[in-house]
C-alpha positions in Angstrom: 147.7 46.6 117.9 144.4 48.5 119.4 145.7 50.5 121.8 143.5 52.1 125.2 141.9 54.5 123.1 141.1 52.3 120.1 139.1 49.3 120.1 139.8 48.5 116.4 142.8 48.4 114.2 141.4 49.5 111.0 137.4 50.6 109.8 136.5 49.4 106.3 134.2 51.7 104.8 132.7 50.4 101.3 129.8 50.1 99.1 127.6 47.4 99.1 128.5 46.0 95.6 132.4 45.8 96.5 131.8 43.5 99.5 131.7 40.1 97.6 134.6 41.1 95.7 137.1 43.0 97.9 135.8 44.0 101.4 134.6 40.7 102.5 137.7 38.5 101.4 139.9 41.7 103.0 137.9 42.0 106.1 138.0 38.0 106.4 141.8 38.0 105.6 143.2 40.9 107.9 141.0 39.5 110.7 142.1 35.8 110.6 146.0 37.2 110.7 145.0 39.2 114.2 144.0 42.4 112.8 140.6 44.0 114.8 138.6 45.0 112.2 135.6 47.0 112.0 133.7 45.3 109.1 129.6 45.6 109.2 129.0 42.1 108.8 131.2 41.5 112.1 129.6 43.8 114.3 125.9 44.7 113.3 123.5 42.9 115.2 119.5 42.5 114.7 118.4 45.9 116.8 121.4 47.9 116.7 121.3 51.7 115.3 123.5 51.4 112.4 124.3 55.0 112.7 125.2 55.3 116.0 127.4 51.5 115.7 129.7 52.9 112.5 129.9 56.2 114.4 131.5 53.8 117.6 133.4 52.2 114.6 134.6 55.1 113.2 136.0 57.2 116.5 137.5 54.0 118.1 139.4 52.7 114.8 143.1 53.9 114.6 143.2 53.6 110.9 140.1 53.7 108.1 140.5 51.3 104.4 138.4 53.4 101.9 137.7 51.3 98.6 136.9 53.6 96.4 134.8 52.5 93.3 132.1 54.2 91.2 129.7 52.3 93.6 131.0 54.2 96.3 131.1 57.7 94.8 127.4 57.0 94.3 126.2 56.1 97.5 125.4 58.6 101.2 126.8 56.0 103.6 130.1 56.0 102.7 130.7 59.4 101.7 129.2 59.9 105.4 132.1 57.1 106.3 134.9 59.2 104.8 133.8 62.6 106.5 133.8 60.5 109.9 137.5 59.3 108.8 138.7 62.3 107.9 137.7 63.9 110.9 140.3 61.4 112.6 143.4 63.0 110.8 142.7 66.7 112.4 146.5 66.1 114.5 147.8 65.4 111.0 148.5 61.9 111.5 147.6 60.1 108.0 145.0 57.3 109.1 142.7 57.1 106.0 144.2 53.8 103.7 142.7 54.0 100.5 142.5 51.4 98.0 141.2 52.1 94.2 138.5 49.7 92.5 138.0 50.6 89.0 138.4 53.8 89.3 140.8 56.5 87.2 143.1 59.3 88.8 140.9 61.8 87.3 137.9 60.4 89.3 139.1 60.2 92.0 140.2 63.8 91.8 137.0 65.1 90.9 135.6 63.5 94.0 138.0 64.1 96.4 141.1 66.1 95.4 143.1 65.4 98.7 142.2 61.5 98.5 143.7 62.0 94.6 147.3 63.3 96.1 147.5 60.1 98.7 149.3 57.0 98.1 146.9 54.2 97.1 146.5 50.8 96.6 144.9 49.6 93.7 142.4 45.9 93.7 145.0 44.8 90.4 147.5 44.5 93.1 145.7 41.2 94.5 144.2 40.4 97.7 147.7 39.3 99.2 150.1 42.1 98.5 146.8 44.7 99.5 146.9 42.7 102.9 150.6 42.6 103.4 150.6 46.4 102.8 148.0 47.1 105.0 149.2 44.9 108.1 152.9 46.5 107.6 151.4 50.1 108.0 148.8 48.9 111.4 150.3 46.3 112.7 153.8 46.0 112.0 154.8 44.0 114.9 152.9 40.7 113.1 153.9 41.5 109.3 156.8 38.9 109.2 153.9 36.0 110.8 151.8 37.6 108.1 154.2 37.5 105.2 155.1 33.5 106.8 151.4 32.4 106.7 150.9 33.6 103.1 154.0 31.6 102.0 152.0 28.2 103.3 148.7 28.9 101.6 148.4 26.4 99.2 147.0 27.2 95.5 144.9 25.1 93.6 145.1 24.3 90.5 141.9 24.7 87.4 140.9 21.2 86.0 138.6 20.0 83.4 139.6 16.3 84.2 137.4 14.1 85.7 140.1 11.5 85.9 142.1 14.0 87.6 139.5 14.5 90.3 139.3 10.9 90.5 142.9 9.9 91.1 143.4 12.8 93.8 139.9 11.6 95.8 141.2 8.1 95.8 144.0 8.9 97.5 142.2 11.4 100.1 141.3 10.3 103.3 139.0 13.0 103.4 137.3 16.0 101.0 136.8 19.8 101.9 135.1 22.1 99.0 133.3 25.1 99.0 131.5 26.6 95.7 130.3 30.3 95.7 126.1 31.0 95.4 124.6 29.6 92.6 122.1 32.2 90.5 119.8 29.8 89.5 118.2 25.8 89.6 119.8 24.4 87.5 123.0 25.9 88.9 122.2 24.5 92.0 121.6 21.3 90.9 124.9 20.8 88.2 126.9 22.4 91.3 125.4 20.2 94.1 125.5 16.6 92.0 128.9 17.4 90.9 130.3 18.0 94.9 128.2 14.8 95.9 129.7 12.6 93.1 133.6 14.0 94.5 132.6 13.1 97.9 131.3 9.4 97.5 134.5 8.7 95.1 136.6 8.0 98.3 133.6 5.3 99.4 133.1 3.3 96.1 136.2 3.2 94.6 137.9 0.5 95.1 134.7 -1.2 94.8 134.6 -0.5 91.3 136.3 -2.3 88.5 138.8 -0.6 85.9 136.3 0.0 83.7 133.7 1.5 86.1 136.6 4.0 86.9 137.0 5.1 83.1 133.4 5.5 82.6 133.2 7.5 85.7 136.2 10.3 84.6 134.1 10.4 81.6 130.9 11.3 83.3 132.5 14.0 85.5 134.4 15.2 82.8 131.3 15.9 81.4 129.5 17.4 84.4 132.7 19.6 84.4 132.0 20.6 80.7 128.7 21.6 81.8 129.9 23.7 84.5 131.7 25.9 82.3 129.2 26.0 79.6 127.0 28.1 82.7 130.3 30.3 83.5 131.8 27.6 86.1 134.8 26.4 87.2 136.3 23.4 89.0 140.1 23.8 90.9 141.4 21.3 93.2 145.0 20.4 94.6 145.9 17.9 97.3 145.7 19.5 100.7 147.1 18.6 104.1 144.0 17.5 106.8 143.7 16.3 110.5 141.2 14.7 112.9 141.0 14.9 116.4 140.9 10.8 117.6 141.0 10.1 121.4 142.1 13.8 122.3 145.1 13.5 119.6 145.7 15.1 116.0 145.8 12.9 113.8 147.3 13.7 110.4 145.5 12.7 106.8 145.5 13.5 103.3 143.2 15.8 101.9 141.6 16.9 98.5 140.3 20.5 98.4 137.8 21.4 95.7 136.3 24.0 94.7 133.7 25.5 92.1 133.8 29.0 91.1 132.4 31.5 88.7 135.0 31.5 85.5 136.3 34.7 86.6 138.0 34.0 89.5 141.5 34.6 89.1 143.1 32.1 91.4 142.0 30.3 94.6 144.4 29.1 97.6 143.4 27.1 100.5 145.0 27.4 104.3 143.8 25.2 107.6 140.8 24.2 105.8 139.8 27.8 104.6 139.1 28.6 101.0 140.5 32.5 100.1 139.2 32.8 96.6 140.8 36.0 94.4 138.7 37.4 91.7 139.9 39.5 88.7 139.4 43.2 88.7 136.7 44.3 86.6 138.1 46.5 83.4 
């Protein structure tokens, strides 16, 4: 854990294009399983210097998670980053954790021929085992909670079945989903009427006769097709849920949905948070 000296367990130093993709989701991860984390997006505020706030980061962080990708090779802030970490490791103590993003062992050589010889992670490895190994090295006193509250995520599954969809909200007493940014209108729009039409199932169907439910399946079938004919995809999977009535937890069942970009490699969905993996870019 942070110690006197440290306010943070770990400093994520990135570029810009691997947030959606790896520092985000990691930052998001390591932090929900009690890990302090410096992560921009936690602790820049409207008016702050950013220099002088990653150099607080960076001398009061016990450990510093490099992702190194061609983005970051390219860019000043992060090199600037890695000199800051590197300063850290002058008692010979190894606190820079890297982790390789599409990047080569010759690469990664000619940038940095010490960061070459170091034991790495690599983004092929998934989001779980990178967070596992992480937690073990910088906080080992909560790896076996960690390694307990991966077990219970739960993973949905892809469908192109409406009917599917169907069956599973009529059974939910309630629906969570989450879809990533759409690019465009009409993204917006097939994304948005599709969620909608999953949320009022619960309401109107067993209003509806047999045959309304058939035609129905079809329709979202359809809106499914659609999805993926602009690079979209729908998973779900029955999901445990709870409301608070009169000061008591109440237990439910729940449908999680979700609709993601077609290269998402697999979603999983924990106390109704969405962790959504993507697949590493050849």
């Amino acid at each position: 854990m942070a110690d006197q000296d440290h306010k943070w367990d770990v400093f994520i130093s990135y570029a810009s294009e691997d947030r959606a993709e790896l520092a985000g989701p990691l930052a998001e991860r390591l932090a929900s399983f009690g890990v302090k984390v410096w992560f921009d997006k936690f602790e820049l505020r409207i008016g702050d210097s950013l220099r002088e706030r990653i150099d607080e980061g960076l001398s009061q962080s016990r450990y510093g998670i490099v992702i190194l990708s061609p983005a970051f090779f390219s860019k000043h802030y992060p090199v600037r980053e890695l000199n800051g970490l590197s300063q850290l490791e002058i008692n010979g103590e190894k606190v820079l954790l890297p982790i390789w993003k599409d990047v080569s062992d010759q690469e990664v050589r000619k940038f940095s021929p010490p960061l070459a010889d170091r034991v790495a992670l690599t983004f092929d490895r998934g989001i779980d085992v990178i967070t596992s190994e992480i937690v073990q090295k910088v906080r080992p006193d909560i790896l076996e909670d960690v390694k307990k509250r991966l077990a219970e995520h739960i993973s949905l599954h892809k469908t192109k079945s409406g009917h599917e969809i169907i069956r599973a909200a009529a059974q939910a007493n309630m629906v969570t989903h989450v879809n990533e940014d759409p690019n465009n209108a009409i993204e917006v729009k097939l994304i948005g009427e599709f969620l909608q039409g999953v949320e009022e199932i619960a309401d109107v169907h067993d209003l509806m006769t047999v045959e309304q439910r058939v035609q129905l399946g079809v329709d979202m079938t359809q809106e499914i097709e659609r999805l993926a004919e602009n690079g979209w995809s729908v998973y779900m999977a029955p999901v445990p849920a709870s409301i608070v009535l009169s000061g008591k937890k109440v237990k439910m069942k729940g449908l999680a949905v979700a609709v993601v970009r077609s290269d998402c490699e697999s979603i999983t969905h924990r106390e109704d948070r969405f962790f959504i993996y993507r697949k590493p870019n050849n």
